[in-house]
C-alpha positions as CSV (number, residue, x, y, z in Angstrom):
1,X,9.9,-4.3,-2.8
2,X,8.0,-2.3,-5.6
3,X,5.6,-3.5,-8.1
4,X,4.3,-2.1,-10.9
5,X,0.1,-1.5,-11.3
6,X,-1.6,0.5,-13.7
7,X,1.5,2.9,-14.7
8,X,2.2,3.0,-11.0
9,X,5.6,2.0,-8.9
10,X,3.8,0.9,-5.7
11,X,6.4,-0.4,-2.2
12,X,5.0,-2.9,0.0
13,X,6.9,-4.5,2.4
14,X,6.0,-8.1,4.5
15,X,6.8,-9.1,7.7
16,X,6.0,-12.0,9.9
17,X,4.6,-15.6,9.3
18,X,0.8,-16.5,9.8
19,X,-2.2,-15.6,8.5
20,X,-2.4,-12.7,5.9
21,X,-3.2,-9.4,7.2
22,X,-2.9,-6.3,5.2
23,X,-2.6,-3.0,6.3
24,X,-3.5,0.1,4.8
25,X,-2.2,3.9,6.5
26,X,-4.5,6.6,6.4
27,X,-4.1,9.6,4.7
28,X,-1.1,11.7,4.4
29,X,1.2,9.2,6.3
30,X,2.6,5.5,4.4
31,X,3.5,2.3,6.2
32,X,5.5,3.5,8.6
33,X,2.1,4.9,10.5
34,X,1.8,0.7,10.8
35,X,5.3,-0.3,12.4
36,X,4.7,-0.2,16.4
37,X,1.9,-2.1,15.5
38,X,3.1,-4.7,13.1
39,X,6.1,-5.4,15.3
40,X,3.2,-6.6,18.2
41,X,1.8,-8.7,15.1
42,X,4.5,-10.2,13.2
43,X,5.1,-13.3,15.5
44,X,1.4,-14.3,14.8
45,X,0.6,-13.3,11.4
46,X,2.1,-12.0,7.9
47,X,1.8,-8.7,7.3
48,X,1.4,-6.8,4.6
49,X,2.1,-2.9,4.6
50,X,1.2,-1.0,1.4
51,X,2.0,2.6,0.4
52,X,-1.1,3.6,-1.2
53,X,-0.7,5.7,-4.5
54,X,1.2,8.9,-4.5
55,X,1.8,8.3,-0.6
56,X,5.4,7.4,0.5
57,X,7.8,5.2,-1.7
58,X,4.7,4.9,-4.2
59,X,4.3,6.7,-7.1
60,X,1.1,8.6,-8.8
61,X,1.3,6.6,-11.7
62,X,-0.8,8.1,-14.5
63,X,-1.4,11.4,-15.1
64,X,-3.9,12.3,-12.7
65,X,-5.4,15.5,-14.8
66,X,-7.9,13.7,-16.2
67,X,-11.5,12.3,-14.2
68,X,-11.0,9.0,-16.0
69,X,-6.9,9.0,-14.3
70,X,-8.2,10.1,-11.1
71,X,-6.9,8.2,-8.1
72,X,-10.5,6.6,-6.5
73,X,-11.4,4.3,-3.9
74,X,-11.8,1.6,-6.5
75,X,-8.1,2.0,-8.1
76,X,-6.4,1.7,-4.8
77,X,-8.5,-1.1,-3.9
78,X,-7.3,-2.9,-7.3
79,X,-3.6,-1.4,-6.3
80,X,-4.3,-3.3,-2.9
81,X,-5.7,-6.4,-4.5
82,X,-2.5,-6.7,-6.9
């Protein structure tokens, strides 16, 4: 599934049933750093797996040229949090 944030197309996928758990991939990979994992998980909780901005089936969004566009720790926690 995509949804859109702050001019940005971002994919997250769920998986499972349970308690929420989201995870986030480090950089330069996207979810797919989470699957041998998440299939362990998924019979005890729902998982969430994210591609961060500009990472994987996620798009930049905004132009990025400018400070006040710039992708921060903040934005993708607001990306996470939508």
């Amino acid at each position: 599934m995509q949804i859109e944030h702050d001019g940005a197309r971002l994919f997250v996928a769920t998986m499972g049933t349970g308690p929420d758990v989201v995870l986030l991939h480090p950089t330069p990979v996207h979810h797919d750093f989470w699957l041998p994992v998440a299939e362990l998980l998924q019979d005890r909780y729902r998982l969430t797996l994210i591609d961060l901005r500009g990472h994987g089936g996620s798009t930049l969004g905004l132009d990025t040229s400018t400070a006040a566009a710039a992708i921060t720790m903040e934005k993708l926690a607001e990306d996470t949090h939508a």
